[in-house]
C-alpha positions as CSV (number, residue, x, y, z in Angstrom):
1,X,81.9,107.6,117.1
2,X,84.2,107.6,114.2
3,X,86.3,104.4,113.1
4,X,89.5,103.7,111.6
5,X,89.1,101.2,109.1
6,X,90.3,100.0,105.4
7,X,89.5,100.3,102.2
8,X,90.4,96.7,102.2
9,X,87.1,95.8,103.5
10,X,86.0,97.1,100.2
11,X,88.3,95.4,97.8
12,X,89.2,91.9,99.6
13,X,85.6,91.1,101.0
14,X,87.2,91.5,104.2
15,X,86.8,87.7,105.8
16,X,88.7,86.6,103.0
17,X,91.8,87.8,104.4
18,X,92.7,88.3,108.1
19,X,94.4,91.5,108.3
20,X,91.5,93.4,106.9
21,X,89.1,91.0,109.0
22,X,89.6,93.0,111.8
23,X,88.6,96.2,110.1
24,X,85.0,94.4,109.0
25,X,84.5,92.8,112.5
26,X,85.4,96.6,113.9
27,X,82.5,98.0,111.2
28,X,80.1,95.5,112.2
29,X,80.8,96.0,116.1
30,X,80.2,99.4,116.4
31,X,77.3,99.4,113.9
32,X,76.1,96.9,116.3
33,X,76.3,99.5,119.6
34,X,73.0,101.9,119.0
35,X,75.6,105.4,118.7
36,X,75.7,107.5,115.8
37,X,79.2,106.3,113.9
38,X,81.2,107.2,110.9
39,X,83.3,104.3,109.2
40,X,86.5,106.1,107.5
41,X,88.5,103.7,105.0
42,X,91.3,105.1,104.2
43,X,93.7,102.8,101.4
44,X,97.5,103.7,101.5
45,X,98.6,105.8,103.9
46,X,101.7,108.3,102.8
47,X,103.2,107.7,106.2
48,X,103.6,103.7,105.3
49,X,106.8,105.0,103.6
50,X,108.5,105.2,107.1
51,X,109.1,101.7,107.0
52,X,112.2,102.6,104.7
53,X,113.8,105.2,107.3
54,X,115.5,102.7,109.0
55,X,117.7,102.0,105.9
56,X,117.6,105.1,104.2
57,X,118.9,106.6,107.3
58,X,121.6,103.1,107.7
59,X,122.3,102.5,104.1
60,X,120.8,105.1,101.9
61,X,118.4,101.9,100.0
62,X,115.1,101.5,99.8
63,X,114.3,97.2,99.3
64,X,110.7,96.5,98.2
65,X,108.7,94.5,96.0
66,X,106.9,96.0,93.1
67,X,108.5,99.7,92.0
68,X,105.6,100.0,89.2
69,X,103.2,99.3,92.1
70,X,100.9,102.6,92.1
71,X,98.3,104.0,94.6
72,X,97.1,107.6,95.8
73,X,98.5,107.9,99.2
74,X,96.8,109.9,101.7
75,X,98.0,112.2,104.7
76,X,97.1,111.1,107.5
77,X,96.6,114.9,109.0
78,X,94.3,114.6,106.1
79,X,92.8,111.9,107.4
80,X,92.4,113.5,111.1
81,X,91.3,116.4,109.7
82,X,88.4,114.2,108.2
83,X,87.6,112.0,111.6
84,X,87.5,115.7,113.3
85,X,85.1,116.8,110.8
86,X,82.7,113.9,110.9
87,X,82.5,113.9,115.0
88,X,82.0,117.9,115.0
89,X,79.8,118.6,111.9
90,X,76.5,117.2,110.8
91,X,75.4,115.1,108.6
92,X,78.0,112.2,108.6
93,X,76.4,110.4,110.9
94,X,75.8,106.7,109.1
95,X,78.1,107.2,106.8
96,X,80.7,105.4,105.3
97,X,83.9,107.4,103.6
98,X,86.4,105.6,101.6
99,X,90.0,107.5,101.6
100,X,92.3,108.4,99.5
101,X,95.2,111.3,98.2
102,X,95.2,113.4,95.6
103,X,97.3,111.6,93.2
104,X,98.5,108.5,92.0
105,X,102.7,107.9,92.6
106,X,104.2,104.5,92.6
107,X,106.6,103.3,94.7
108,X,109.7,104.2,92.3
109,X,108.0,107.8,92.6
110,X,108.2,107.8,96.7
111,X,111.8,106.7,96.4
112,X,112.7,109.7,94.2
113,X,110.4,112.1,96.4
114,X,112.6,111.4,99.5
115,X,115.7,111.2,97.5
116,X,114.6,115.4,96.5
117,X,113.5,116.2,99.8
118,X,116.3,114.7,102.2
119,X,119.1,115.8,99.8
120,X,120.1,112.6,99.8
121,X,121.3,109.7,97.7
122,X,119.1,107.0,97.8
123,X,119.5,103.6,96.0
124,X,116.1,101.5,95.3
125,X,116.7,97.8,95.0
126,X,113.7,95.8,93.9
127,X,113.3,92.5,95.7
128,X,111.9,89.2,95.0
129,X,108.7,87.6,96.6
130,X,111.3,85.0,97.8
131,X,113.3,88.1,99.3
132,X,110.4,89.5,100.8
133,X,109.9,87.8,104.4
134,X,113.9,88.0,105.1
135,X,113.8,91.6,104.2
136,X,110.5,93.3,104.7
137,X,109.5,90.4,108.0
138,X,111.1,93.4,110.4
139,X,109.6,96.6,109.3
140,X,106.0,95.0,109.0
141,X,103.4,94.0,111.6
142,X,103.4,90.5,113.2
143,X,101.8,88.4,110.9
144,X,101.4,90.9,107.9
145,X,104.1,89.3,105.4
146,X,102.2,86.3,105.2
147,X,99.7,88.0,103.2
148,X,101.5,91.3,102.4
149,X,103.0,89.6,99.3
150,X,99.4,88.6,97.8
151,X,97.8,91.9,98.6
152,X,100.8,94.1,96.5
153,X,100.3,91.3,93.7
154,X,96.6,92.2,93.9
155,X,96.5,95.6,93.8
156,X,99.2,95.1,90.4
157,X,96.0,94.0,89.2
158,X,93.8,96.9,89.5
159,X,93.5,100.5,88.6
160,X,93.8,102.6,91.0
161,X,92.1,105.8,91.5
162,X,91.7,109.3,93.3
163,X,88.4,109.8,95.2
164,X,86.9,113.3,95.5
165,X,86.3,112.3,99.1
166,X,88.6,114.9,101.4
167,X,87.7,117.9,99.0
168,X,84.2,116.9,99.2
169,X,84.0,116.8,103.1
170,X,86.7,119.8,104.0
171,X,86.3,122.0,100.7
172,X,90.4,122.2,100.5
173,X,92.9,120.0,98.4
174,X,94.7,116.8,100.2
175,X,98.2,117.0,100.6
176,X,100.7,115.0,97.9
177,X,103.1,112.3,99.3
178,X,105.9,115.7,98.4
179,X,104.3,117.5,101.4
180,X,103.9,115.0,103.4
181,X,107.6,114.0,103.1
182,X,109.1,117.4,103.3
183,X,107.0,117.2,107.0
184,X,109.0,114.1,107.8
185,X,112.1,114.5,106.1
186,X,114.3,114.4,109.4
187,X,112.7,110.7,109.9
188,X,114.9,110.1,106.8
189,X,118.5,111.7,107.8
């Protein structure tokens, strides 16, 4: 069995906060069955940057918190390709892979990316933390915004960094946010 989890279990202690809760109750669950399992965290996902098609696509503006806010985003047909790998190959049995792309680009970065790709012109407006459940509350999860605000602050905190991971596991490079957005561009238009 192969999971879906987060690197949030990781970096939050997972109990501490209830969205990645889930993800270390999930862990613990299946460890618990008696199958062979794989646990794949991945951290930011390229893909989160749909959130801002709506608006893009309405008013040509990005609004989020944080433009200097950095992480390596991953693909997620990066990350299939690695779940497909750990249920057909062996030797991933019991193991536990955390996720990430193959370089770092802040959220300034993604705006610009999209801006190149769609042809577009697209404004970024930097919110407050005040702003943020009035204008993020409708492109995020039930109950996310309560803690999405801590989290970005959190991860302001922290270096990130690009894990050798995928390249280990499928031999190839993972794919930049660029690629991933010149996939998706029409989501944008």
């Amino acid at each position: 069995m192969v999971l879906l989890s987060s690197k949030a279990v990781e970096e939050f202690g997972g109990l501490d906060n209830p969205l990645y809760r889930k993800h270390l109750l999930g862990e613990q669950a299946v460890g618990a069955l008696g199958v062979s399992w794989t646990f794949l965290r991945p951290g930011g996902l390229a893909s989160n940057a749909l959130r801002w098609s709506g608006s893009i696509r309405a008013e040509g503006v990005v609004r989020a918190l944080f433009p200097q806010l950095a992480a390596p985003l991953l693909d997620p047909a990066d990350l299939a390709e690695v779940a497909v790998r750990a249920l057909l190959d062996p030797g991933h049995e019991g193991r536990t892979y955390t996720l990430t792309g193959p370089e770092i680009i802040t959220v300034r970065e993604q705006v610009e990316v999209l801006r190149e790709e769609t042809g577009r012109e697209i404004r970024f407006e930097e919110i407050t933390e005040e702003q943020a459940p009035a204008v993020l509350g409708s492109s995020l999860p039930p109950g996310f915004i309560e803690v999405y605000v801590p989290v970005q602050k959190q991860y302001l905190k922290t270096t990130p960094a690009v894990l050798p991971t995928y390249s280990e596991i499928t031999g190839k490079t993972g794919r930049t946010f660029r690629e991933w957005a010149r996939r998706h561009v029409d989501a944008f238009r």
